[in-house]
Phi, psi and omega in degrees: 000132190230162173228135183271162170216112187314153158286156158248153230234129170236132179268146150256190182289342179250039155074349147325133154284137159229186201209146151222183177250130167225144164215168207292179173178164181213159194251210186147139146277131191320014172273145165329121206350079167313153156270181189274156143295173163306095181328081176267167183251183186201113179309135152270107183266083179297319167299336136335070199286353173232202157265139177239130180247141171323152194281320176295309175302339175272336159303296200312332196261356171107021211234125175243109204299322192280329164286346164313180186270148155315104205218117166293171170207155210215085191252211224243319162305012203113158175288148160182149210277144182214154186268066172303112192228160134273145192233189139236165196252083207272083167263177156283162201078330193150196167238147178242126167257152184176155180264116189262185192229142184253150136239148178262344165256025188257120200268012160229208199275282165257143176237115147310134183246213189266264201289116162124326182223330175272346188271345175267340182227153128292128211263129156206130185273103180216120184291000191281307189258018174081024211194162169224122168268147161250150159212118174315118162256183205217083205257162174254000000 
């Protein structure tokens, strides 16, 4: 089963379109029902290496963010320290358990990252339609 997803339209600053891919998702901690966040959305970051989430979303699920384990990360603003916990990932396709990253400097909700979200779909980006399809893989 694959789900296609429009890209979304972004202005930049020199008046120019760009375009990403997002979809809602909501987080929990991984104990058996946990509750859920608020449904948000989150960008697919081919760039990423893991996912990363705002620091406030990590409040919201009951997570003392900063007790997480420490990790620099060296993104396109720079080095900065983000926060590991396990989570769980409320996607299409299913829950994902995975160690997401918290930032208290992260200027959206979320980035799908390499670990955690691309390791889970085959991905395929395509600017001719405007789109991105996922298809959930399912590994033993």
């Amino acid at each position: 089963m694959s789900i296609r997803i429009p890209y979304k339209k972004f202005p930049d600053t020199r008046g120019e379109v760009g375009y990403f891919a997002a979809i809602p998702v909501n987080i929990a901690l991984p104990a058996k029902n946990s509750p859920r966040s608020k449904r948000f959305e989150a960008i697919i970051d081919s760039g990423a290496t893991r996912c990363v989430f705002h620091a406030q979303l990590g409040k919201a699920i009951g997570l003392d963010v900063i007790k997480g384990e420490p990790e620099t990360t060296n993104g396109i603003a720079g080095p900065t320290t983000v926060y590991l916990h396990n989570i769980s990932l409320y996607a299409p396709g299913g829950i994902i358990a995975l160690c997401a990253a918290f930032s208290l400097d992260l200027p959206i909700a979320g980035l799908l990252g390499m670990r955690g979200f691309f390791d889970n779909f085959k991905i395929t980006f395509d600017p001719t339609v405007l789109q991105c399809e996922l298809e959930r893989l399912y590994l033993a």
